[in-house]
C-alpha positions in Angstrom: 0.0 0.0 0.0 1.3 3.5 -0.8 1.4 6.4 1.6 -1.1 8.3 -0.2 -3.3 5.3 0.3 -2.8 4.8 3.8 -3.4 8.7 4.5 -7.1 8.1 2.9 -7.6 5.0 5.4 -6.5 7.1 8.4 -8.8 9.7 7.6 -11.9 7.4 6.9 -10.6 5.7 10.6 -10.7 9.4 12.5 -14.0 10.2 10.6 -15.3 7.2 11.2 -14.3 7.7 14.8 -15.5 11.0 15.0 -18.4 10.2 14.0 -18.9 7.5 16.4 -18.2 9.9 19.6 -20.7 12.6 17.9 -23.8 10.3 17.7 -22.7 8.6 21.1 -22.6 11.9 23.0 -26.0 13.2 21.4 -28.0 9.7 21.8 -26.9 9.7 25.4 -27.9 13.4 26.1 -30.9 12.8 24.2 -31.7 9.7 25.9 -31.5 11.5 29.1 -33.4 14.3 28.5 -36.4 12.5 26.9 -35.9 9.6 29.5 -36.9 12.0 32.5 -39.4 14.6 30.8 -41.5 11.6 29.3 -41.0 9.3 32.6 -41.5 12.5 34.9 -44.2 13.8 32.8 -46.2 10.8 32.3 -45.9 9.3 35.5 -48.2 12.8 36.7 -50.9 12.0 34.0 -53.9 10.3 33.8 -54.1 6.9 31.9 -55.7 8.4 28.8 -53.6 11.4 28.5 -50.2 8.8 28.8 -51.8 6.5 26.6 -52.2 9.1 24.0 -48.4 10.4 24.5 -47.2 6.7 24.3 -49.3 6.6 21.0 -47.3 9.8 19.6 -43.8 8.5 21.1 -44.2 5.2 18.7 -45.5 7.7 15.6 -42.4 9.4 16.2 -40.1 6.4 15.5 -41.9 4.9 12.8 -42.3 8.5 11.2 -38.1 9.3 11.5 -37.7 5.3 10.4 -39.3 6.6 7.3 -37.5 8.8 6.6 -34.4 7.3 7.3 -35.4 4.9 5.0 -36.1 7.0 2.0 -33.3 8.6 1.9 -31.4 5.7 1.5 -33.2 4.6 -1.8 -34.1 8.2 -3.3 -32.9 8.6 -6.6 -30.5 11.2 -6.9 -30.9 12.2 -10.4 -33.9 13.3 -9.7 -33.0 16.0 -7.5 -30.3 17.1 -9.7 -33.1 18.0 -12.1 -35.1 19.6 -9.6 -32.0 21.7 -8.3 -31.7 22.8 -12.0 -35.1 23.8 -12.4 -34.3 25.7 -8.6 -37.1 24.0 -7.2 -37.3 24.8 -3.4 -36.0 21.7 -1.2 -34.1 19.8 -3.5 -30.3 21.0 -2.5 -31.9 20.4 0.9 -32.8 16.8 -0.4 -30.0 16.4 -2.5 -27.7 16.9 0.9 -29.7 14.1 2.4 -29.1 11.7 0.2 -25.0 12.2 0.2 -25.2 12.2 3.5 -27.5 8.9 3.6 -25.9 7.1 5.8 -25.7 9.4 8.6 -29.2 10.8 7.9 -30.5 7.5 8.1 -28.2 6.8 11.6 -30.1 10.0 13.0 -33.4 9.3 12.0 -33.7 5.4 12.3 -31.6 5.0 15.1 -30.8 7.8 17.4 -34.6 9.0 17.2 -36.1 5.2 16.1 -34.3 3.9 19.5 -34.8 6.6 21.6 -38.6 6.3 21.1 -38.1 2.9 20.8 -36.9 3.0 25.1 -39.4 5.9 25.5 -42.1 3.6 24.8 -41.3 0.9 26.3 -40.3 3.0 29.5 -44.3 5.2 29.3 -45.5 1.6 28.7 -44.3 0.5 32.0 -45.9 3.0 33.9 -48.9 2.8 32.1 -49.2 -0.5 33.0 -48.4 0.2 36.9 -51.5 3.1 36.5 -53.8 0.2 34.9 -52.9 -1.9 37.4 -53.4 0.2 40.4 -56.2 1.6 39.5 -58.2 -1.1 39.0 -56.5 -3.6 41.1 -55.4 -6.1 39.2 -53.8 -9.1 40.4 -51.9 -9.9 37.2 -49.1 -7.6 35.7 -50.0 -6.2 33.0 -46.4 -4.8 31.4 -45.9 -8.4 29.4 -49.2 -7.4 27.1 -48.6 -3.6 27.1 -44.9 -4.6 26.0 -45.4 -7.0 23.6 -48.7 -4.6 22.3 -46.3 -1.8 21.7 -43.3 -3.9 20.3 -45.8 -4.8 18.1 -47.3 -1.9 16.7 -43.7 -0.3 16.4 -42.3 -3.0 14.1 -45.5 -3.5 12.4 -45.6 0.1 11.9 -42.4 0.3 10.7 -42.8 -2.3 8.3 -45.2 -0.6 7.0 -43.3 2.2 7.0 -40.7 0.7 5.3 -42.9 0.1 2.0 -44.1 3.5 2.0 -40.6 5.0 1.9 -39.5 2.6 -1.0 -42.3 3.5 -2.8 -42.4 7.3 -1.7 -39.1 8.1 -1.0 -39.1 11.3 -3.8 -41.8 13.3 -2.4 -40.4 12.2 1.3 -37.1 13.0 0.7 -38.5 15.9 -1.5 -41.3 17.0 2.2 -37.9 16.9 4.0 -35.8 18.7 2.1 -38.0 21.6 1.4 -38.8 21.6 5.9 -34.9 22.3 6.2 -34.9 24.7 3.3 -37.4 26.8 5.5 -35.4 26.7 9.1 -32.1 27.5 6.9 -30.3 30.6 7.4 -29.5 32.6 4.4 
């Protein structure tokens, strides 16, 4: 191997690195700070109002698993056309899909795992609520578990066909959201 070629490993190595102490840092943060609002917050609500958050916490994940998702099998070309024509959103897009990998780390991942624990965390103490209040003698968290396991990878296999088969106009949506919040 020639030094030229072993300076381009080294650098993919310390990006690759680098990148792996960014997302680490922000998924713990994040973790945290979700953790005890949802936990803290739901634990002070009444069953509907926590089943209705626990509802919007799975959304979430399926909805960033999307999108995670359709960046990674957008067609390119077609935003290079769009960027051409200066449609509004497609740089946006088309620095989504370079960036696939990582946008799909963020969405899928960091946010598809975080509200992955999130609801499985606000499904625990939903189930101690249900429980208490109505005196059960059985514990219920096995059910409400397996319920919401269930509806997150069933909705994201849903999910999942929708972005392979939408992932223009998602990647497009995306795109033309962080055109708005960009600074010019």
């Amino acid at each position: 191997m020639n030094n030229n070629q072993e300076n381009k490993d080294n650098k993919k190595d310390y990006s690759n690195l680098k990148w792996f102490i960014q997302i680490f840092i922000t998924t713990f943060i994040l973790s945290i700070i979700f953790s005890y609002i949802s936990t803290n917050g739901v634990s002070k609500l009444n069953i509907i109002p926590a089943i209705l958050i626990l509802i919007l916490v799975i959304a979430i994940g399926i909805f960033f698993d999307i999108i995670g998702v359709a960046v990674t099998v957008a067609n390119e070309h077609e935003f290079h056309a769009k960027a051409t024509k200066k449609v509004k959103g497609s740089k946006d897009s088309l620095k989504l899909i370079k960036n696939a990998p990582k946008v799909a780390n963020i969405c899928a991942d960091v946010i598809g795992d975080i509200c992955g624990v999130l609801s499985g965390a606000i499904s625990a103490l939903i189930a101690i609520k249900i429980t208490e209040q109505m005196h059960l003698n059985f514990n219920l968290q096995f059910i409400l578990s397996a319920l919401v396991a269930a509806l997150t990878v069933g909705g994201k296999a849903l999910g999942k066909g929708i972005a392979n088969s939408h992932s223009t106009p998602i990647v497009h949506a995306v795109g033309i959201i962080l055109n708005k919040f960009k600074k010019d």
